[in-house]
C-alpha positions in Angstrom: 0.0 0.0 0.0 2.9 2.4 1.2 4.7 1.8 -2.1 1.5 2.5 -4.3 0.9 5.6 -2.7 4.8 6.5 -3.0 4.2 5.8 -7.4 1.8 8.1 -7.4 2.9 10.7 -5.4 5.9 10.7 -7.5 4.3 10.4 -10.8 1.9 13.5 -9.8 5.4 15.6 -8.8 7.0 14.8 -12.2 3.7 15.1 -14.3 2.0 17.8 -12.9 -0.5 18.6 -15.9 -1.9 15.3 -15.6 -2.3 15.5 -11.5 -4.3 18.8 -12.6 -6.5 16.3 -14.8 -6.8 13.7 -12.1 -8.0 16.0 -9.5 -10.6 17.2 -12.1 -11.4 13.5 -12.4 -11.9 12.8 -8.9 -14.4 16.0 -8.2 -16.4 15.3 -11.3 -17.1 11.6 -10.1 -17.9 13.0 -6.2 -20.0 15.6 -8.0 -22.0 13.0 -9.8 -22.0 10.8 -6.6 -23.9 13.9 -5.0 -26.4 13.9 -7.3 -27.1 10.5 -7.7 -27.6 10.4 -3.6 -29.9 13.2 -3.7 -31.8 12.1 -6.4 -32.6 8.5 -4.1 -32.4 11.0 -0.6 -36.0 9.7 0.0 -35.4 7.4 2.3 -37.1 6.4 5.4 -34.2 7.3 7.6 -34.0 10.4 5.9 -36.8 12.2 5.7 -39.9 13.0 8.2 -43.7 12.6 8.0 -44.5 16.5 8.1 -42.5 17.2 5.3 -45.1 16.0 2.9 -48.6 17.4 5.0 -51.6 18.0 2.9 -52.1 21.4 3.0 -55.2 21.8 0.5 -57.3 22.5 3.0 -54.8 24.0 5.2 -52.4 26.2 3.3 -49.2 28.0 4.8 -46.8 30.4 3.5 -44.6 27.4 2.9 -47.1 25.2 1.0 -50.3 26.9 -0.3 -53.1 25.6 -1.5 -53.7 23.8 -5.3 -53.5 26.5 -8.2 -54.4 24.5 -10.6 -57.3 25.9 -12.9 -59.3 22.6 -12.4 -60.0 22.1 -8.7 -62.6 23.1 -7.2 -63.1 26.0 -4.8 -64.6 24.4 -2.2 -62.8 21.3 -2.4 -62.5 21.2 1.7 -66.4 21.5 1.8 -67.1 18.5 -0.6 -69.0 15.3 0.9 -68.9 12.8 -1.9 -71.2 9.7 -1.4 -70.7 6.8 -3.7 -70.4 3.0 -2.9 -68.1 1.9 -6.1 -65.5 3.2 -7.8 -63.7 3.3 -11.8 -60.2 4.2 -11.3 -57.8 4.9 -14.1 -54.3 4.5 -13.6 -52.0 6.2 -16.9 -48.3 5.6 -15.7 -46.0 8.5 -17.6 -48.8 11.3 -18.7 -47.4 14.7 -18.0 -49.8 16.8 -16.8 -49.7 19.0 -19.7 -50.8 16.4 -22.1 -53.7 15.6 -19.6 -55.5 18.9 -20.7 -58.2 17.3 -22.5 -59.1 14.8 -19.8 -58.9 17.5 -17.3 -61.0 20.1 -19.5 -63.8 17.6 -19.9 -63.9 16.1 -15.9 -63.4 20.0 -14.7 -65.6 21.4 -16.9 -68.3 21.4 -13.6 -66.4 21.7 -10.7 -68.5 21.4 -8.4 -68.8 17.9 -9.2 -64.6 16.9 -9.5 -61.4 17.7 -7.6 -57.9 18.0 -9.4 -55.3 17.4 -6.9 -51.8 18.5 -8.5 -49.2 16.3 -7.0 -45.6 17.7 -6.8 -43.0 14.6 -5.9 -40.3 14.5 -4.0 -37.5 12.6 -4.9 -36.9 10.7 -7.7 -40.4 10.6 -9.7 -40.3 6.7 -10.1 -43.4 4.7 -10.6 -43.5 2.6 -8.0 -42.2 5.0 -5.5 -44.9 7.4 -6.6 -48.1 4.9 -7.2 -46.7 3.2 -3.1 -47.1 6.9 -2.2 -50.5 7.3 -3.4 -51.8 4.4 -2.2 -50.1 4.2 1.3 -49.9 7.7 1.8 -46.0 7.6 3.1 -43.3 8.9 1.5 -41.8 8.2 -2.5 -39.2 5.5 -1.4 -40.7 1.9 -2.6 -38.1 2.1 -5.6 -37.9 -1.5 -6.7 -41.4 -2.0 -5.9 -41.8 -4.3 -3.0 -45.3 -5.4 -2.7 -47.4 -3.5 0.1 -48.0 -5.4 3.7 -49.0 -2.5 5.6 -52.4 -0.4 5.4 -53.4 0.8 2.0 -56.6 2.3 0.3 -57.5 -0.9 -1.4 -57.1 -2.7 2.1 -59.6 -0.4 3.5 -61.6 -0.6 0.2 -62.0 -4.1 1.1 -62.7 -3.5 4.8 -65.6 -1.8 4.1 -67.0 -4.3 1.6 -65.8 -3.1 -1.8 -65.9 -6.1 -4.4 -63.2 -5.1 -6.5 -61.5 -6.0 -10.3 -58.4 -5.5 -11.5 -57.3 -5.1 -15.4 -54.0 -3.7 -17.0 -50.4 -4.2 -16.9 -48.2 -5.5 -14.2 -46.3 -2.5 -13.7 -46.3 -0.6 -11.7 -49.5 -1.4 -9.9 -50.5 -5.0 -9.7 -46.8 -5.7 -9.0 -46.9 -3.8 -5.4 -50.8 -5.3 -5.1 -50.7 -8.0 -6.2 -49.8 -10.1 -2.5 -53.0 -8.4 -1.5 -56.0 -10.6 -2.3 -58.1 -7.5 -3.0 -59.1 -8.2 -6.3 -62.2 -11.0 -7.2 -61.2 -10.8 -10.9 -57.8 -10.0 -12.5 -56.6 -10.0 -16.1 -52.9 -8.8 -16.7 -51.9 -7.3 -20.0 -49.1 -7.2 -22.0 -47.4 -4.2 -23.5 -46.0 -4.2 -27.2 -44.5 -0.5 -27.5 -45.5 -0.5 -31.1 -49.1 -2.0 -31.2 -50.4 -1.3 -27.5 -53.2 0.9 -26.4 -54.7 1.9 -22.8 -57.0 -0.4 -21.2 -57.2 -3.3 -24.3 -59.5 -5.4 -21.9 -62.4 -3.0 -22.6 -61.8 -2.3 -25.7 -59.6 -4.8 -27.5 -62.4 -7.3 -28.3 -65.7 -6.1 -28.5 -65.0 -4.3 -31.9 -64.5 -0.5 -33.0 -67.7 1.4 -31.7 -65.7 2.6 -28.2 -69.2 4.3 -27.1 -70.8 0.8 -26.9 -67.4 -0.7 -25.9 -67.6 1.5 -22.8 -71.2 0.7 -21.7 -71.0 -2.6 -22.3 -67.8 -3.4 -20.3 -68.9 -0.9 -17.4 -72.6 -2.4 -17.5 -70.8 -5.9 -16.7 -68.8 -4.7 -14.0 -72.4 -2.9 -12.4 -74.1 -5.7 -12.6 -71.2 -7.9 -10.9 -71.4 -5.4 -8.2 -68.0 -4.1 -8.6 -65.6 -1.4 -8.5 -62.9 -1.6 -11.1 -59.2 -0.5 -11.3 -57.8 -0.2 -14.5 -53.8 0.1 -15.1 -51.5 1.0 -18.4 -47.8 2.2 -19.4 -48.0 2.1 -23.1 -47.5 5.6 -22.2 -44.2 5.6 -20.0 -43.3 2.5 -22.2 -43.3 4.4 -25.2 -41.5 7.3 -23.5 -38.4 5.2 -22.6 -38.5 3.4 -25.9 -38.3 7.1 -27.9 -37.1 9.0 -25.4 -39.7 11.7 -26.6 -43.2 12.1 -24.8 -44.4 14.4 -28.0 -43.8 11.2 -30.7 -46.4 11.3 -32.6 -47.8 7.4 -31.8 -47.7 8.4 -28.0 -49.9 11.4 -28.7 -52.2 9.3 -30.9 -53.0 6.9 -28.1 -53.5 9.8 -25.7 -56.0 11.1 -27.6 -57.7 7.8 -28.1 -57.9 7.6 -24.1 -59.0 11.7 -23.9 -61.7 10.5 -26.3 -63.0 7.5 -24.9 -62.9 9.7 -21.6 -65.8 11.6 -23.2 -67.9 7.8 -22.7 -66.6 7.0 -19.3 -68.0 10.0 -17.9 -71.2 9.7 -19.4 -71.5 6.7 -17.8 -70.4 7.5 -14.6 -73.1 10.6 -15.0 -75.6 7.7 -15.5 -74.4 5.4 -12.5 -73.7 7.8 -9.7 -73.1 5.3 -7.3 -69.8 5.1 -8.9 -67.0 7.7 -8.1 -64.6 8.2 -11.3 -60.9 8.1 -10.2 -58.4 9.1 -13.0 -54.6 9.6 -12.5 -51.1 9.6 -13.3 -47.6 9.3 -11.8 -45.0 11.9 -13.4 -44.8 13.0 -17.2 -41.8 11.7 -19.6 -38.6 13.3 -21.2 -38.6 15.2 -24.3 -35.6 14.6 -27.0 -34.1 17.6 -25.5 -34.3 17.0 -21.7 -32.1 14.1 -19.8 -33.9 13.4 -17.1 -35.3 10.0 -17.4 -38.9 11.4 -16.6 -38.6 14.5 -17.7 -39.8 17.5 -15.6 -41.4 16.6 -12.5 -45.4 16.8 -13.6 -47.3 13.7 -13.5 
């Protein structure tokens, strides 16, 4: 060890540009240490509950309340009553590509909420979707499954028969341990053929309309709430690195579109409370963060 460190002491004294260029080396790499730590700082041991209080209905200085055009005014003041649930789950759509769908279910207010969600940490799926669902901090990175309390453990406690249909990640894979679900039917993504939600539509032919009904109608009348799950979306933005490629815009629209049925339904059942969400946004061609900027 002694003599090692004796070489290069004396090879930094007679080449003294090159020591210059080593010591460059060695702050780069601690630099890009840094930031790798701090992107993955959300740890349990590192952060504390009251860093991440709800503060819609309680705003400080610090954290006021939601800006966003779309919620409503008196969100604090809302009582929903509903005994089911259709909950849409679009892993990867930035919230600026979510205009249509939010124009159409915040077009009355009074009747929806928009809650914009501003992660901490790294935005990855499965820390974000454990989040949501646990209501703990971002740091279920490699998607552990869930043991503790969750939403869809208390959907259950109080009697919710529920269905689950879509992809494998990131949901079902942190679920799936859980016997939540009565009826489950996993799907597989092909990043140049895949649509959203393929189990309601892939097989009852083109007319989405009646695809919608008819799907939803069969769910009702099992008594059901449903939870449906897709990354074509995030797929697609790893496999261009470009959320605005124009196939990835295409299927967004498709799903703004068959929003427009959805809805109408939902206005027909109103036992049903329509749940619709996403997890962070995607890169485009001239950005290098993995996900882009942080607005799922």
């Amino acid at each position: 060890m002694n003599n090692n460190m004796t070489m290069i002491k004396s090879y930094l004294t007679t080449h003294p540009g090159k020591g210059l260029i080593m010591c460059l080396q060695m702050i780069f790499i601690a630099w890009c240490s840094y930031v790798l730590v701090m992107k993955f700082q959300m740890l349990d041991s590192q952060a504390v509950y009251t860093d991440f209080n709800n503060t819609i209905c309680y705003p400080t200085a610090d954290m006021p309340a939601s800006d966003d055009p779309y919620s409503a005014p008196n969100i604090c003041d809302l009582h929903y009553k509903f005994k089911k649930f259709v909950w849409f789950y679009c892993d990867g759509l930035a919230r600026d590509l979510a205009e249509p769908i939010l124009s159409l279910l915040g077009s009355t207010n009074h009747t929806s909420t928009v809650f914009r969600v501003k992660n901490e940490g790294f935005p990855a799926s499965y820390a974000v979707f454990s989040s949501y669902v646990t209501g703990k901090i971002p740091a279920n990175y490699l998607g552990a499954p869930i043991h503790n309390d969750n939403i869809m453990f208390q959907f259950q406690r109080a009697g919710m028969r529920m269905a689950y249909y879509g992809t494998k990640m990131p949901a079902y894979d942190v679920l799936h341990e859980g016997p939540y679900f009565e009826d489950v039917k996993i799907e597989y993504v092909e990043a140049d053929k895949s649509t959203l939600y393929e189990t309601m539509y892939s097989s009852c032919g083109s007319d989405d309309e009646h695809c919608t009904n008819l799907f939803l109608d069969h769910v009702r009348n099992a008594d059901r709430s449903v939870v449906f799950s897709g990354d074509i979306v995030d797929e697609r933005n790893h496999v261009t690195g470009d959320r605005l490629n124009a196939r990835t815009l295409e299927i967004i629209a498709q799903y703004a579109q068959r929003m427009t049925y959805i809805k109408k339904w939902i206005d027909n059942n109103p036992e049903y409370l329509l749940i619709v969400m996403s997890d962070h946004g995607g890169k485009t061609l001239s950005e290098t963060e993995t996900h882009g900027k942080n607005d799922g």
